[in-house]
NUMAR-914812 format. One record per residue: residue number from 1; x, y, z of N, C-alpha, C, O in turn; residue in one letter. Coordinates in steps of 0.2 Angstrom, whole numbers. Layout:
BEGIN
   n n_east n_north  n_up ca_east ca_north ca_up c_east c_north  c_up o_east o_north  o_up res
 NUM      X       Y     Z       X        Y     Z      X       Y     Z      X       Y     Z   A
...
This chain:
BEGIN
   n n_east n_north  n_up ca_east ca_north ca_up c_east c_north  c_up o_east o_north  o_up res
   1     16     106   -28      11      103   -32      5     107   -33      2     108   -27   X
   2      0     111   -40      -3      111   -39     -9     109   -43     -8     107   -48   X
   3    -13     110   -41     -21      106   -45    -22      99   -44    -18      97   -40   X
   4    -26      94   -47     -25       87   -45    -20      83   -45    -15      85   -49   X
   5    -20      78   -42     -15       72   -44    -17      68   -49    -22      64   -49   X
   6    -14      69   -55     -17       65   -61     -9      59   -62    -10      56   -67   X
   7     -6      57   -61       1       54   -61      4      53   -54      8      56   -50   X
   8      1      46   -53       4       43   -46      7      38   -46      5      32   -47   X
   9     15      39   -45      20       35   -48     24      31   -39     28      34   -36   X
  10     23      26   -38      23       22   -34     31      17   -36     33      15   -42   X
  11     36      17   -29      42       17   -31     44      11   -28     44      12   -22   X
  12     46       4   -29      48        0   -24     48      -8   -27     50      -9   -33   X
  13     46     -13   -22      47      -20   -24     42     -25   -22     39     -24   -16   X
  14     41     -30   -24      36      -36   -22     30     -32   -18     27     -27   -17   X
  15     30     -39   -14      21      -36   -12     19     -30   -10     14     -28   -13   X
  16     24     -27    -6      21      -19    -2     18     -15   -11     12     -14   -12   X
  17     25     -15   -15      23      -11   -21     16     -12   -24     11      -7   -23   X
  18     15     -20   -27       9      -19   -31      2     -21   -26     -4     -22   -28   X
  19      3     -22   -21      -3      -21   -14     -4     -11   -16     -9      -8   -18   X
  20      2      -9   -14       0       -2   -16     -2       0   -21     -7       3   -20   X
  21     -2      -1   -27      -4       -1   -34    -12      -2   -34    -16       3   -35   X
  22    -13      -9   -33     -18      -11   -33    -23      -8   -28    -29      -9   -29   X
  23    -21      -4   -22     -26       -1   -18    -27       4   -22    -33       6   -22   X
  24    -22       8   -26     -23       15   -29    -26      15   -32    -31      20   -32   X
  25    -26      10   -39     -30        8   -44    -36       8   -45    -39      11   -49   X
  26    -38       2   -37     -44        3   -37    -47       7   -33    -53       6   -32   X
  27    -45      12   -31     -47       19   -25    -48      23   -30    -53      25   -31   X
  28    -44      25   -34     -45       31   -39    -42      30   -48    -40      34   -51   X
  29    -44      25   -49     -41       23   -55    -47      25   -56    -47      31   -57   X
  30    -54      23   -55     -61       25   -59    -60      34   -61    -64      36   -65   X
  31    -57      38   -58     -58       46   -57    -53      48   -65    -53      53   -68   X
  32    -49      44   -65     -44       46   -71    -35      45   -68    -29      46   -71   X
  33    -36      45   -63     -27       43   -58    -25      40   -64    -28      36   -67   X
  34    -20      42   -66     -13       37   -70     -8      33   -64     -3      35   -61   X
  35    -11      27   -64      -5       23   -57      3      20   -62      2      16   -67   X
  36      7      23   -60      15       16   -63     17      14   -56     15      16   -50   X
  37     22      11   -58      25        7   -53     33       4   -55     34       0   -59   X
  38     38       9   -51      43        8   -53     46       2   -49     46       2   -43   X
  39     48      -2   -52      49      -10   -51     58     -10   -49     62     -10   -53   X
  40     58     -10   -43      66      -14   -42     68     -19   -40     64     -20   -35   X
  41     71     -23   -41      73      -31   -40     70     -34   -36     71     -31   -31   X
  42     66     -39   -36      64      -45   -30     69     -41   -23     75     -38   -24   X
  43     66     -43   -16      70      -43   -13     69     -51    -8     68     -51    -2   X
  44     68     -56   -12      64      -61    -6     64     -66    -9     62     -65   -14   X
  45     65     -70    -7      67      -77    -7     63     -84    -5     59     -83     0   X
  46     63     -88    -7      58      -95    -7     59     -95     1     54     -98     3   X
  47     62     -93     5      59      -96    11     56     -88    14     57     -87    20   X
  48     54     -84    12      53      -80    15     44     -80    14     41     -83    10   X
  49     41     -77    19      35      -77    19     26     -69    23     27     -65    27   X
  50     22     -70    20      20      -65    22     15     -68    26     11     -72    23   X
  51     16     -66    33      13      -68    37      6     -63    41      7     -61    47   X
  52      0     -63    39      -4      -58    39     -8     -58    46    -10     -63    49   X
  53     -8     -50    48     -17      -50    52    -23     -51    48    -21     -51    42   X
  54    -30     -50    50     -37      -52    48    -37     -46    44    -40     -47    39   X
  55    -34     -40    46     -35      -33    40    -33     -36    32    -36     -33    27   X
  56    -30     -39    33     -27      -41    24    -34     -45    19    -36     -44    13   X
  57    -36     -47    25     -41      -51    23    -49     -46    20    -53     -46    14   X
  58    -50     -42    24     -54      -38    24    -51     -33    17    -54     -32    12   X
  59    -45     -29    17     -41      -27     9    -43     -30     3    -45     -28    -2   X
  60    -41     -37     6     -43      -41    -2    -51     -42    -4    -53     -44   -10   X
  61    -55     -42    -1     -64      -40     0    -65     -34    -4    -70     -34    -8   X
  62    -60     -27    -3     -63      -22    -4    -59     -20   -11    -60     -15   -14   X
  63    -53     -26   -12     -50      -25   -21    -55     -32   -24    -54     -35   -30   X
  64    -60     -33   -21     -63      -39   -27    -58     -46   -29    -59     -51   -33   X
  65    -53     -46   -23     -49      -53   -26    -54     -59   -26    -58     -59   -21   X
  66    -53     -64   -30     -56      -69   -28    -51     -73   -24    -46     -75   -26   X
  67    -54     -76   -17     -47      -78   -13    -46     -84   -14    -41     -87   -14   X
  68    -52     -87   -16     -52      -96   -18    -44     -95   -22    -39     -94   -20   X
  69    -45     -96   -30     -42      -93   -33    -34     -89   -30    -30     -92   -33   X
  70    -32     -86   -27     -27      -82   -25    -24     -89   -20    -18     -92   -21   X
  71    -28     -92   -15     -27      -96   -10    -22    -103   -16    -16    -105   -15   X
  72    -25    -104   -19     -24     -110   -27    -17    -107   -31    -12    -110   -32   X
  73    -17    -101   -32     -12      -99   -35     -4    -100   -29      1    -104   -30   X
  74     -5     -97   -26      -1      -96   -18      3    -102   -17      9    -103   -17   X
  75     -2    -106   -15      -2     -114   -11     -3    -110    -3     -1    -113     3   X
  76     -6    -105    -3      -4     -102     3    -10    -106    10    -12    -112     9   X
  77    -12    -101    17     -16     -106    21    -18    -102    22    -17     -97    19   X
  78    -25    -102    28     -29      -98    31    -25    -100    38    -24    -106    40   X
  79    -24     -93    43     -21      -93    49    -27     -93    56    -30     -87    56   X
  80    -29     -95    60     -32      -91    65    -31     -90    70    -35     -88    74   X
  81    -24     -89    72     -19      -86    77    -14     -84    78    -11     -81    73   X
  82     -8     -86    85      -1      -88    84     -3     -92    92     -8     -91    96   X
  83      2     -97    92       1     -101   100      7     -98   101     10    -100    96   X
  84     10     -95   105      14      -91   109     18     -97   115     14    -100   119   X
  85     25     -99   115      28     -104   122     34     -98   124     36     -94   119   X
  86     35     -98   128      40      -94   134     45    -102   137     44    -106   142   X
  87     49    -101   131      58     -107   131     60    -109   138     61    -114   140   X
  88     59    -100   142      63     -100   149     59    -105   155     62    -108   159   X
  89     54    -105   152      48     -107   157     44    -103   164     42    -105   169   X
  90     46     -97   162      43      -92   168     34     -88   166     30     -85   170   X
  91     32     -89   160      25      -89   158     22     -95   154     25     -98   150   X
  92     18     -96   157      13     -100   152     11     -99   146      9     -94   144   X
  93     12    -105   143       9     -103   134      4    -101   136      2    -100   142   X
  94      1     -98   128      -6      -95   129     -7     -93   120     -3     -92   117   X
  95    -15     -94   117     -16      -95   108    -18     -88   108    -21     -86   113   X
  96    -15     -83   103     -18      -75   104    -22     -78    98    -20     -78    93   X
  97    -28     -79    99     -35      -80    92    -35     -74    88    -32     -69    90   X
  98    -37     -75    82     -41      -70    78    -48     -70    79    -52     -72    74   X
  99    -51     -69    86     -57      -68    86    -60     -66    94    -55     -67    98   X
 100    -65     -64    96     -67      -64   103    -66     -69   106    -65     -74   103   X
 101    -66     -67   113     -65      -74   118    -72     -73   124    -74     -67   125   X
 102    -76     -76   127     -82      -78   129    -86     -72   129    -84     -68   126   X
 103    -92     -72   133     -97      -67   131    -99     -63   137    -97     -65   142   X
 104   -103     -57   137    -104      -54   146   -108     -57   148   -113     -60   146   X
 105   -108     -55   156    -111      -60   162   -114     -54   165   -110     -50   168   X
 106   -120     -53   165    -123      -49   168   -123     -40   166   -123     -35   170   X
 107   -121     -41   161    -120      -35   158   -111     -32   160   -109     -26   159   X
 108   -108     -37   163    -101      -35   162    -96     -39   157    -97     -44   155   X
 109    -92     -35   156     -84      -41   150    -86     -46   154    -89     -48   159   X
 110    -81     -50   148     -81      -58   151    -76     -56   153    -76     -60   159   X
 111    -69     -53   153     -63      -53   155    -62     -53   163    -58     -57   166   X
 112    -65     -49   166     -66      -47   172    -69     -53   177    -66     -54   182   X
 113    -74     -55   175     -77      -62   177    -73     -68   176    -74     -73   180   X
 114    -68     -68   172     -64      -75   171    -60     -74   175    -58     -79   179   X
 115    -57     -67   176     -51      -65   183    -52     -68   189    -48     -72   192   X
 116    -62     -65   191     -63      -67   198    -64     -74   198    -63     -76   203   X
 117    -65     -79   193     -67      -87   191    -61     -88   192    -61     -94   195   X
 118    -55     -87   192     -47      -89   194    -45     -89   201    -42     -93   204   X
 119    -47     -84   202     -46      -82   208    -50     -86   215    -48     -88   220   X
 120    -56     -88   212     -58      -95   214    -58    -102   214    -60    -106   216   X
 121    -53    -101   209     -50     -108   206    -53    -113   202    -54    -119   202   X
 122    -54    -106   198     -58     -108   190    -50    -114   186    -44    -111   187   X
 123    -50    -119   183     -44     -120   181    -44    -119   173    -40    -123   170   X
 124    -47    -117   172     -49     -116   163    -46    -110   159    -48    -105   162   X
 125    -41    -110   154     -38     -105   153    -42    -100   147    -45    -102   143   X
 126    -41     -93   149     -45      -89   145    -44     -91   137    -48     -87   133   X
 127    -43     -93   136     -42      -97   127    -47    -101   127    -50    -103   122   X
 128    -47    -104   132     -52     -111   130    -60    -106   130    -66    -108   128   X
 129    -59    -101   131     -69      -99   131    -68     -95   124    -72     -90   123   X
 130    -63     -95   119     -64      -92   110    -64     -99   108    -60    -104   109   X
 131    -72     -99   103     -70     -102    96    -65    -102    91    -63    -107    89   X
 132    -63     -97    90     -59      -98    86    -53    -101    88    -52    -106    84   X
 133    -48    -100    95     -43     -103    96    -45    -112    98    -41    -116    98   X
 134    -51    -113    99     -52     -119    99    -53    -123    91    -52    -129    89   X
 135    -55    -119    89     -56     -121    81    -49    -125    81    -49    -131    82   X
 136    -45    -121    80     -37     -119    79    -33    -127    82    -31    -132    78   X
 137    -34    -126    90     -29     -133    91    -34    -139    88    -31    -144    89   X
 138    -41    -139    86     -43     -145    83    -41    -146    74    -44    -149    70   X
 139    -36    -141    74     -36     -142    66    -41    -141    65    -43    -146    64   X
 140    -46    -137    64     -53     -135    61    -51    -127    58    -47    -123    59   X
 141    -56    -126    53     -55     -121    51    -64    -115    51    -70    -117    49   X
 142    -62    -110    54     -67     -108    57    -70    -101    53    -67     -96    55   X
 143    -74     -99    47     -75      -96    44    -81     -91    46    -87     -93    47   X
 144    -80     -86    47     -86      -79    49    -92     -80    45    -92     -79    39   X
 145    -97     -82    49    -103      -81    47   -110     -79    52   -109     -79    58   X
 146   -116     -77    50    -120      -75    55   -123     -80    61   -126     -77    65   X
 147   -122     -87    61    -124      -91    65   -117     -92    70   -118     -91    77   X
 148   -110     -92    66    -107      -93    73   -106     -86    75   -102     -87    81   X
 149   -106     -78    74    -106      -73    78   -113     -70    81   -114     -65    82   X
 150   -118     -76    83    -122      -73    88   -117     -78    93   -119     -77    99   X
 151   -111     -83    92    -109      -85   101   -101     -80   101    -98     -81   105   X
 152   -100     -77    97     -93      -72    97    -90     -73    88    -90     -77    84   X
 153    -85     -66    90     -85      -61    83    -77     -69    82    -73     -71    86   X
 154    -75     -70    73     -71      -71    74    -68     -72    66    -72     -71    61   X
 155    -62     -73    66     -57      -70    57    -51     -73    57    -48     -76    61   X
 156    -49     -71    52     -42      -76    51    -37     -70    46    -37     -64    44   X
 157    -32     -75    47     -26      -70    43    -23     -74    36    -28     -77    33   X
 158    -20     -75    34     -17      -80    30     -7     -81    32     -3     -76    34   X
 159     -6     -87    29       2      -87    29      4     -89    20      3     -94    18   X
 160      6     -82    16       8      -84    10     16     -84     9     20     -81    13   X
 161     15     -88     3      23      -89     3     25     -82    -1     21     -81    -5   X
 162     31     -78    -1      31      -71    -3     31     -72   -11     26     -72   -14   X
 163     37     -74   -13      38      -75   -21     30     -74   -26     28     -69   -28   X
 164     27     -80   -26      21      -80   -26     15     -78   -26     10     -79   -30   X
 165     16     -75   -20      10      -69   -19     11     -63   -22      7     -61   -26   X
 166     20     -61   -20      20      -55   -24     20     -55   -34     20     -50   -37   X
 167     20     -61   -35      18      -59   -42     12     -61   -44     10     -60   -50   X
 168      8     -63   -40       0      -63   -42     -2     -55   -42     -5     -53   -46   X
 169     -1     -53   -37      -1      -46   -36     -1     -40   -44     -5     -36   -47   X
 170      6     -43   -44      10      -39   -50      4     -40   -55      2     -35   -58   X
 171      0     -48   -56      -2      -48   -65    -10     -44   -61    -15     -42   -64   X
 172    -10     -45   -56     -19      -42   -56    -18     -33   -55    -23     -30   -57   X
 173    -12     -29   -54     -11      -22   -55     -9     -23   -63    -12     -18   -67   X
 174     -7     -25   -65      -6      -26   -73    -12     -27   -78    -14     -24   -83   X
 175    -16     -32   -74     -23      -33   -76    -27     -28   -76    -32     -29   -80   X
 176    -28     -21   -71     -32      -17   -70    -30     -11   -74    -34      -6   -76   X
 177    -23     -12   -76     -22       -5   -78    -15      -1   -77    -13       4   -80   X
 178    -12      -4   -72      -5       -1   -69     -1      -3   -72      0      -9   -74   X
 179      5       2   -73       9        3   -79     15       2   -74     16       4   -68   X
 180     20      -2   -77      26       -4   -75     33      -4   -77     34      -9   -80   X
 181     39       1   -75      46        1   -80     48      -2   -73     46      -1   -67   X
 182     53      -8   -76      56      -11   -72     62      -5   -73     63      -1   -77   X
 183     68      -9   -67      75       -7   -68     78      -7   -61     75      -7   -55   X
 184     85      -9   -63      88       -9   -57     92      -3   -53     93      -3   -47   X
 185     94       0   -57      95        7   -53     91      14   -55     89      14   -60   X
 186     90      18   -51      88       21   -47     91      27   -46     96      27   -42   X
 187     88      34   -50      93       41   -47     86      45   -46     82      45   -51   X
 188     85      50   -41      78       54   -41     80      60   -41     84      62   -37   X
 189     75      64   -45      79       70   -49     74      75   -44     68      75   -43   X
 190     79      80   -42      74       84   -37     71      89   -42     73      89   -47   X
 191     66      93   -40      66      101   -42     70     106   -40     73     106   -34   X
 192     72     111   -45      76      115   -43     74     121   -40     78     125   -38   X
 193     68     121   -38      65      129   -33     60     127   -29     56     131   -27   X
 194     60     118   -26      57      115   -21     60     109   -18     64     107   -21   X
 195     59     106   -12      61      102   -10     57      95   -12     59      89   -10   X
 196     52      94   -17      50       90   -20     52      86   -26     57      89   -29   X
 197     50      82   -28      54       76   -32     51      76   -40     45      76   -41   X
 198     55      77   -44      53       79   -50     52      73   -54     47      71   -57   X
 199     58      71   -54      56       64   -59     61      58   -57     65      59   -53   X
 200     60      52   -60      63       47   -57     69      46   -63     66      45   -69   X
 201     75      44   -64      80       42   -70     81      37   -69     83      36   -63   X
 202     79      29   -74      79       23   -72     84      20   -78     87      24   -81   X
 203     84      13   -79      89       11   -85     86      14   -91     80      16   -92   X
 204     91      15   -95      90       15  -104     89      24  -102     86      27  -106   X
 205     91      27   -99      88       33   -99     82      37   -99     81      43  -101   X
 206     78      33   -97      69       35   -98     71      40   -93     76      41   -90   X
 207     65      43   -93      63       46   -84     59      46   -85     56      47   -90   X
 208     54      44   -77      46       45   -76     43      50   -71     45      51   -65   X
 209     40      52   -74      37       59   -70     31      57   -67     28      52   -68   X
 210     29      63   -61      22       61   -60     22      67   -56     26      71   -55   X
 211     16      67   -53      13       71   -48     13      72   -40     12      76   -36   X
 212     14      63   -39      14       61   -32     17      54   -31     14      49   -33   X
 213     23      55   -27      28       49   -28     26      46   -19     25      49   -14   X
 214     27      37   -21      25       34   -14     31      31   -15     34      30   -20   X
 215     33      29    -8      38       27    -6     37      19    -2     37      18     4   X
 216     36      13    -9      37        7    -5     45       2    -7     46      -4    -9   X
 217     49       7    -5      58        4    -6     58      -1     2     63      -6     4   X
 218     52       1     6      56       -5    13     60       0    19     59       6    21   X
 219     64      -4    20      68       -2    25     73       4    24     74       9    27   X
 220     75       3    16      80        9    14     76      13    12     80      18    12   X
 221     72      15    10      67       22    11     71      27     7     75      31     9   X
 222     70      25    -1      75       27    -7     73      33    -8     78      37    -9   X
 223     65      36    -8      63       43    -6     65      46    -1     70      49    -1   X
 224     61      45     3      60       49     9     67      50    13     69      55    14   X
 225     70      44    15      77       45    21     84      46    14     90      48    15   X
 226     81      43     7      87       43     3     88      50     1     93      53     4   X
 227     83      55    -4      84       62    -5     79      68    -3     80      73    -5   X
 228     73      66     2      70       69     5     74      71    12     72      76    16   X
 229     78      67    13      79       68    20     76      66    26     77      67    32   X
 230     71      64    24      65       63    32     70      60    37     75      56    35   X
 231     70      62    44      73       56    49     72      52    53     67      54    56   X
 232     75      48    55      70       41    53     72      42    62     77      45    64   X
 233     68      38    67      66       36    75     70      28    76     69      23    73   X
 234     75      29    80      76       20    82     73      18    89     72      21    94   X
 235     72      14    88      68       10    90     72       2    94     70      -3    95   X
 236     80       5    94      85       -2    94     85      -3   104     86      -8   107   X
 237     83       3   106      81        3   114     79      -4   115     81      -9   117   X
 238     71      -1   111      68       -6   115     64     -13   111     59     -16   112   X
 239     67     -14   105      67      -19   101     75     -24   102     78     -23    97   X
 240     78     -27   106      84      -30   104     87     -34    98     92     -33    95   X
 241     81     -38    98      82      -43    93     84     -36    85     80     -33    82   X
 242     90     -37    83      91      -34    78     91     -39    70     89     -36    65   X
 243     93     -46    71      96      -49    64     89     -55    65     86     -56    71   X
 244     87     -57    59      83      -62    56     87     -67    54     91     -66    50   X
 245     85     -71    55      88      -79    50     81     -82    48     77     -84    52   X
 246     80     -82    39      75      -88    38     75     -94    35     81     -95    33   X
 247     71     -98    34      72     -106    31     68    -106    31     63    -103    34   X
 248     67    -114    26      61     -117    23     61    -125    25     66    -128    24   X
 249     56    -129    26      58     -135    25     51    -138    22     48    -133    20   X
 250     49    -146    21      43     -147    18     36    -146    24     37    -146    30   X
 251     31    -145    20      28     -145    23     23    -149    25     20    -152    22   X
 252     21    -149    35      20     -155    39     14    -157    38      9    -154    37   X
 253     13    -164    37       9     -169    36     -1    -168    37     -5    -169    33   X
 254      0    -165    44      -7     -161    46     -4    -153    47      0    -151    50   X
 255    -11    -151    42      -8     -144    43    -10    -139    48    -16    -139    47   X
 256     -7    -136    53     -11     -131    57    -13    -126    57     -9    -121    56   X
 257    -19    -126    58     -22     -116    54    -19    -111    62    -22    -109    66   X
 258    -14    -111    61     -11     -105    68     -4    -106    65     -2    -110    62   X
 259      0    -101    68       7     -100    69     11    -102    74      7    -104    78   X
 260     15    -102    75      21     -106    83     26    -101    83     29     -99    78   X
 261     27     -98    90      31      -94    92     32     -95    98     28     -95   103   X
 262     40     -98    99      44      -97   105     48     -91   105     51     -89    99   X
 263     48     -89   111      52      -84   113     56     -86   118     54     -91   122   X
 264     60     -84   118      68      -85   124     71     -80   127     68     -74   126   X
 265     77     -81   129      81      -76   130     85     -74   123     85     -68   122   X
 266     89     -76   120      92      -72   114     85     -70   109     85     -66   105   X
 267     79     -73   111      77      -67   103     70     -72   102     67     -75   107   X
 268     67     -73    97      62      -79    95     63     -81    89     67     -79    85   X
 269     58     -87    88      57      -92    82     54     -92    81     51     -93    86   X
 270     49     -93    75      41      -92    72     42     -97    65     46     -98    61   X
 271     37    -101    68      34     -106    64     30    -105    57     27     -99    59   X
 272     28    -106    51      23     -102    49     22    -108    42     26    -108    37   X
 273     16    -113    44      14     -117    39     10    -113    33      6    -108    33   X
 274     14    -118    29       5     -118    22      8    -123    19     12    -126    21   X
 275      4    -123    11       2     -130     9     11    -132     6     14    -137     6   X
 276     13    -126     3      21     -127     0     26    -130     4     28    -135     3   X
 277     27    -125     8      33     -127    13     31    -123    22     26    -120    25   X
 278     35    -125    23      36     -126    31     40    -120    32     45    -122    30   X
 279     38    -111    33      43     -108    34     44    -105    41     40    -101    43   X
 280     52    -105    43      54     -105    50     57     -97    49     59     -95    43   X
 281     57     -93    54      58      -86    56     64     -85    62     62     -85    68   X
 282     67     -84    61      72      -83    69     74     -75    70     78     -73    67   X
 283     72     -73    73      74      -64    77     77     -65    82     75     -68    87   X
 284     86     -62    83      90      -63    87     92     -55    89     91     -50    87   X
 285     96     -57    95     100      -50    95    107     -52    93    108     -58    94   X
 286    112     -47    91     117      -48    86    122     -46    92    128     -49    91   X
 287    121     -43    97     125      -43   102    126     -50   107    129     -49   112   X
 288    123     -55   106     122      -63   110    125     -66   105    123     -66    99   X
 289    131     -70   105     135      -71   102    129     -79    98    125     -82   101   X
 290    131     -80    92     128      -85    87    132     -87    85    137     -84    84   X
 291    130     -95    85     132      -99    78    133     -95    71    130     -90    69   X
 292    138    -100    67     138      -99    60    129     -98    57    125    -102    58   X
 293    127     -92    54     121      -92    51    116     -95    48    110     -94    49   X
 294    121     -99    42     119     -102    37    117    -112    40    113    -116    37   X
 295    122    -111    46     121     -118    50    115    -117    54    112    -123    55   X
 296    113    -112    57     107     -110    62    102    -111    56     99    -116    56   X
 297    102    -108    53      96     -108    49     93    -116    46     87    -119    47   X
 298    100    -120    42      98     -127    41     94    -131    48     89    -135    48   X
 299     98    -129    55      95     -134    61     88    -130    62     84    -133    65   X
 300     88    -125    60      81     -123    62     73    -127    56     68    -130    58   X
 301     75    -126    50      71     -128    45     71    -135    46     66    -138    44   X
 302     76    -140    49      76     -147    52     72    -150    58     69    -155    58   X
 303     72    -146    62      73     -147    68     67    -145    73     65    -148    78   X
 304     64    -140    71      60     -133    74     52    -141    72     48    -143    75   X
 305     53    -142    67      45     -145    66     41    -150    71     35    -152    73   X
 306     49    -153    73      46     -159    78     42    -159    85     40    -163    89   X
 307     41    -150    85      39     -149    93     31    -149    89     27    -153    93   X
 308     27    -146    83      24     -143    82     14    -150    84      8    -148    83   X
């Protein structure tokens, strides 16, 4: 490639795609960038969900989203953690906050002080000295500002429903300027005297060119591992859990600003409210023999909420 990038043509589907679009747009659209986005099929489903760190939060500050609005469209929640249970019973729950946990003592962490306060038979658990995880189990919702960060820093994430989100996405890169060929299939046309990629051939015969291709295809990495060749690192050592099962059920009566996740021995389950539905997460290993999938997933969207 040489001279500037005037043509940055973005490859893939729902949120990842037009989040990328939308960071592009607004990064270098003002300079003259040409952003498209080539659109392939949903891959995501009513019970599927994007379940965010505090960084998302700060992205959408820095594209001008209005969140009231986004939150409204969504039905989505504000998160301030996950409460973490261990099934087996050999570790104690424990709330990972989205925020600091107490303040220093004498010019040391607090962390270090809360060790020696146990070790003396402090009975107080290091969660109970964060605001925000206290927020959290009162149902309270705890918003950053400069009165409560002189007593500790704290933030949130959100839990959005995906469908949703990702087409709010789609109409605000559509709205600034980002051009979009939908289609379902997919051929990437190499150069013939580089190992770079020349144009993309999509339905009807069009082709879209450009100068700098991103690769938001997901897992199957349609550029990069599909005619690039990059090779890809597994990771199956030391990650077990292989297969996902998701579900949806309604959503619970009082809503809680945090997520639930137990962990066991075959794999975990993650809880993840907001205002639409109740959506359930399961990550198993596929070598731990399971029930029918379709039946796991129904008792989980049933069954999973009564602990919460």
């Amino acid at each position: 490639m040489n001279g500037a990038v005037q043509d940055l043509v973005i490859v893939g589907r729902d949120a990842p795609a037009w989040l990328a679009a939308c960071v592009m747009q607004s990064a270098l659209g003002p300079s003259g960038l040409r952003v498209s986005v080539v659109e392939l099929p949903g891959a995501i489903g009513p019970s599927d969900a994007y379940t965010t760190l505090p960084a998302l939060e700060a992205l959408h500050t820095r594209l001008r989203i209005d969140e009231s609005r986004l939150m409204a469209a969504t039905r989505g929640t504000f998160t301030l953690g996950k409460h973490f249970h261990d099934t087996t019973g050999v570790a104690p729950a424990f709330f990972h906050a989205y925020g600091s946990t107490g303040a220093r003592i004498a010019h040391i962490e607090f962390l270090p002080n809360w060790i020696r306060a146990r070790h003396h038979g402090l009975p107080v658990a290091f969660e109970d000295f964060c605001l925000t995880a206290a927020a959290a189990k009162r149902g309270r919702m705890l918003l950053p500002d400069a009165e409560i960060e002189r007593d500790g820093f704290t933030d949130y994430g959100y839990h959005l429903p995906a469908i949703p989100y990702a087409a709010w996405l789609r109409q605000l890169a559509l709205r600034r300027g980002v051009a979009v060929y939908a289609t379902r299939n997919l051929d990437v046309l190499m150069k013939a005297d580089t190992a770079g990629i020349a144009g993309l051939a999509i339905d009807g015969g069009a082709r879209i060119t450009g100068d700098f291709f991103i690769d938001a295809t997901g897992e199957r990495a349609l550029l990069l591992a599909g005619k690039l060749g990059v090779l890809r690192d597994s990771w199956r050592d030391s990650f077990p859990a292989d297969r996902v099962l998701v579900a949806h059920a309604p959503p619970v009566a009082a809503l809680p600003a945090y997520a639930d996740v137990r962990a066991g021995e075959s794999g975990w389950l993650a809880v993840h409210p907001n205002q639409a539905c109740t959506h359930v997460l399961h990550a198993y290993c596929s070598d731990i023999p399971n029930h029918d999938e379709m039946a796991t997933a129904q008792c989980l969207a049933q069954g999973v909420l009564h602990g919460i």
